[in-house]
N, C-alpha and C positions, 0 to 999 in steps of 0.2 A: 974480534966479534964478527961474525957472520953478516954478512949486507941484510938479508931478510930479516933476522933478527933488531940491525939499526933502523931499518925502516918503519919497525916495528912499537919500537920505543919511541923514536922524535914522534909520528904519526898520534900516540898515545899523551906524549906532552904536550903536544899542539892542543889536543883534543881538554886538555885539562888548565893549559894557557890562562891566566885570569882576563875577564871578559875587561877589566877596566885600563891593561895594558894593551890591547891587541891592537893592529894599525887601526886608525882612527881615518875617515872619512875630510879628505881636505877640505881644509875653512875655508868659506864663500867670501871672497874678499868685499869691502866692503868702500863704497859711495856716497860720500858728507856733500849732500845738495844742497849749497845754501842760495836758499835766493831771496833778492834783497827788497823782494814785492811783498804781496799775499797772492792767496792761493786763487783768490778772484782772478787777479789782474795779469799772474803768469802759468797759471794750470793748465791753459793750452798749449804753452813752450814745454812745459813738464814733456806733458803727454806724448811730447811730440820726441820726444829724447828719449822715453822709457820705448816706445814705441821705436825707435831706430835702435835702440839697444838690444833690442830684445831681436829684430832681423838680424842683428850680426851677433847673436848666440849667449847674451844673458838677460834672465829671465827675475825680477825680481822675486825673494823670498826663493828662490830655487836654486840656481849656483851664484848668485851675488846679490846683495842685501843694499837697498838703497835707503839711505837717512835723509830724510827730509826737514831742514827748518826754514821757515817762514816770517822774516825779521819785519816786512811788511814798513818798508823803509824808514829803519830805527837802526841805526847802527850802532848803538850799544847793545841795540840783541845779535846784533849783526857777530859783533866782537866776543860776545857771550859763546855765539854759535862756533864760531870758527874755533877757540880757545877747547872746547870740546871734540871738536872733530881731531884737533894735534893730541889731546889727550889720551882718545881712544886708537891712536893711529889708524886712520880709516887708511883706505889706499890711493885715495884721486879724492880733490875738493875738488867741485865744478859748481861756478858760481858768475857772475852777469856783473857787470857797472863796479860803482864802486865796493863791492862785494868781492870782489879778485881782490881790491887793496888791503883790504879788511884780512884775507885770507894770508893772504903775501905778506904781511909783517905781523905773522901769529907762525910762518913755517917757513923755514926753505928750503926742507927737502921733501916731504909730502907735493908731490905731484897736485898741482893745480892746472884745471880745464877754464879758460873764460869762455863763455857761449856769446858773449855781446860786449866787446870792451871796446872804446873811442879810440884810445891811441898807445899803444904800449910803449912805443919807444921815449917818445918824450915824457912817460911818467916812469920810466928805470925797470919797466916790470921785464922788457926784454932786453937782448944785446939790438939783433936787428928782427929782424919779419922771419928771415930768410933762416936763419937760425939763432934762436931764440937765448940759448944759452944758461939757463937756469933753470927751473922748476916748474917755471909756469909757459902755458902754450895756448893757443884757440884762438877765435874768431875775432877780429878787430872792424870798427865800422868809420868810416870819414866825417867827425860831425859836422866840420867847417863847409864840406860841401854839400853834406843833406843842407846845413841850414840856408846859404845862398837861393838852393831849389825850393824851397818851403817856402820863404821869401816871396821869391818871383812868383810861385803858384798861387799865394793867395790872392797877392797883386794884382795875377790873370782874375782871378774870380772879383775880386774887390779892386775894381779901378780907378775908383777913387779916392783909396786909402792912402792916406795923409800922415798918420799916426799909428804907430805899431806898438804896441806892449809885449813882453817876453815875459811870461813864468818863468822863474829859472833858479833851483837847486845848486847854491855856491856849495855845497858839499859832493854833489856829483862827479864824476871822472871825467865828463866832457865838457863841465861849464866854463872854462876859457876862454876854450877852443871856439865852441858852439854859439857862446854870446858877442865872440868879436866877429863869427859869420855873419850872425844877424846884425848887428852894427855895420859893415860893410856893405852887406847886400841892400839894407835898409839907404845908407847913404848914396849906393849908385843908383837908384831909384827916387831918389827925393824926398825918403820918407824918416819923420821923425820916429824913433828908437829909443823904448825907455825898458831896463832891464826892473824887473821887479824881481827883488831876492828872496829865497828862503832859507834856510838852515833847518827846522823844526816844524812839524804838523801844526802848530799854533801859528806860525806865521804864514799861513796860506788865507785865513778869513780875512786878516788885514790888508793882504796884497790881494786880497779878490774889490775888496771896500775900494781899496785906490780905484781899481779899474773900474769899480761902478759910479765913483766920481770922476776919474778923467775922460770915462768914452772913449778909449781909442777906437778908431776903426776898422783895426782887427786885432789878433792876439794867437801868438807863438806860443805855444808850450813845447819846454822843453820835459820830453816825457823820461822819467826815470821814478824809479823807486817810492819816493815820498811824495811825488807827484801822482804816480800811478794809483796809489792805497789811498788814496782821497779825492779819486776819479768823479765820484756822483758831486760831490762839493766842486767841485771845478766846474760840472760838464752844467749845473743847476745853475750859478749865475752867468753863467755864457750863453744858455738858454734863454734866461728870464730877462735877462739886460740888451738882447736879440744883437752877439758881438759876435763877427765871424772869427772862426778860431783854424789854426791848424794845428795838428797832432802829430807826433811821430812814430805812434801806434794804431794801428784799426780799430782794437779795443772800444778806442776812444768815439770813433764813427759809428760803431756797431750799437755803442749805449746811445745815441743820439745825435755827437757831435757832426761837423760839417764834411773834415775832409782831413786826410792824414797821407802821408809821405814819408817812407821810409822801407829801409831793409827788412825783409821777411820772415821775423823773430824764430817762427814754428821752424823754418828752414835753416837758420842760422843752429836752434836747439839740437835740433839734430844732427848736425855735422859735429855738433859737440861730441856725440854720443859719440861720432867715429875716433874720435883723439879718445875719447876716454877708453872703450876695446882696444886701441892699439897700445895704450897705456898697460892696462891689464894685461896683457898678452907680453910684457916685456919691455916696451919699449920706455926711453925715454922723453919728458919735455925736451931738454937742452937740445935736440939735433929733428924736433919735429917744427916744420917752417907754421909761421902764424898764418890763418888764412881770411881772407876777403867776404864780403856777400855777394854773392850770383845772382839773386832776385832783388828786387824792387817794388813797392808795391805802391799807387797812388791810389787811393780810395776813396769817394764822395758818396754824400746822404743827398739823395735831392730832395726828401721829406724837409731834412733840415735849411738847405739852401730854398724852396720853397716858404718857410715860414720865416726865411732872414731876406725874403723879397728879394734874391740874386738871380741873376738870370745867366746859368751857367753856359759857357759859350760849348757850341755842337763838336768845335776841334777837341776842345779841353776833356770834352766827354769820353772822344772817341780814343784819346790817350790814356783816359783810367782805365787801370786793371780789374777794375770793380767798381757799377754803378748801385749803391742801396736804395732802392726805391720804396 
């Protein structure tokens, strides 16, 4: 056969190829978001990852498809969500608190991102920081020493607190860790420390009633998931009962409260985004090291220290990184 001739033929079969075998358009891999808030309480961390994803070259609904569920800290939707994400095998779970846990004993080889996780090593999820050795990789945060700092800060504002209450999620990733901070810190300060437990959205009304009959003279929240999604309920008798509070979100300062302390979520989100590309791209969890928070953030309402009659000192001011007026 003549060359002109074969060119002539394959060019004509090509040409007649059926349109439902031809190369197909690579599939957009896909991103099982599970976060363990609502969308109130973490939509700016969202934002803030889609948004650094999208700088390092994926663009939701165009080459990568992100799945978003909102357990709204219920972690049997929690478990729900994850049990779906290994069924559809997405490509990367990225997910906050105890939402990685949830994640991690639903897969172990679907690539898991934490954006905000307390401590990996002492809960199995890693080998070390340094390399991780499994599946799962991201951001990790120190709670034993945010809570010490929480502590002494309110301290600074409330000089003569005597009495400390804790909100605090036994179902949480950090509550341990976080509640033996606050018991220490509390104790090398003189100050009595009562942990108030939750497990369940139902037992927050109750543990708020204690606090409206005990009066401490301030109050710790430990901010996470089923704490977060029943923000206005928490932030309404801390209000009404005029009990200084601190937060470990802004969130929380932003809707009213006094003053919050802690790691820089929206920034923390987005570094998630970079594990996740490089995820995408090839690489793996096991040999990407876990990383730290760089930012800080101390934030005060003087509206709110104003109406809780504190008279916040001019150093303490000049050290927050945001005054809300």
């Amino acid at each position: 056969m003549r060359r002109r001739d074969f060119i002539t033929l394959t060019g004509g079969a090509a040409a007649a190829w059926p349109l439902g075998v031809r190369a197909q358009p690579a599939k957009s891999p896909v991103v099982g978001f599970l976060v363990p808030g609502s969308e109130a309480s973490h939509g700016a961390w969202v934002a803030a990852f889609t948004k650094r994803l999208a700088e390092l070259g994926w663009t939701d609904s165009r080459n990568v498809k992100i799945e978003y569920r909102w357990a709204a800290g219920d972690n049997q939707r929690m478990t729900e969500f994850a049990a779906e994400f290994v069924q559809r095998k997405v490509d990367v779970i990225v997910s906050s608190a105890n939402g990685v846990n949830i994640a991690s004993e639903a897969t172990s080889s679907i690539p898991i991102v934490f954006a905000a996780y307390n401590d990996p090593i002492v809960s199995g999820l890693v080998k070390s920081l340094s390399r991780p050795g499994g599946n799962v990789t991201g951001l990790t945060v120190q709670p034993s020493d945010l809570a010490s700092k929480r502590v002494e800060l309110l301290r600074e504002v409330v000089p003569n607190m005597r009495r400390l209450a804790a909100l605090a999620n036994v179902a949480g990733s950090g509550f341990a860790v976080e509640t033996a901070g606050v018991r220490a810190a509390a104790a090398a300060l003189n100050v009595e420390a009562e942990i108030l437990e939750l497990r369940f959205a139902d037992d927050i009304a109750p543990a708020l009633a204690r606090i409206k009959e005990r009066r401490p003279d301030g109050l710790y929240v430990l901010s996470e998931p089923l704490v977060n999604a029943n923000k206005d309920q928490v932030l309404r008798v801390v209000t009404e009962e005029r009990i200084p509070t601190i937060f470990g979100f802004r969130e929380f300062v932003d809707a009213g409260g006094l003053m919050s302390y802690g790691a820089n979520f929206p920034d923390l989100f987005a570094r998630a985004a970079e594990f996740t590309d490089k995820i995408l791209r090839g690489e793996k969890p096991a040999g990407m090291p876990v990383q730290q928070p760089v930012k800080f953030d101390l934030i005060i309402n003087l509206k709110a220290a104003k109406a809780l009659e504190l008279k916040v000192p001019v150093s303490f001011l000049l050290r927050a990184d945001e005054v809300i007026e």
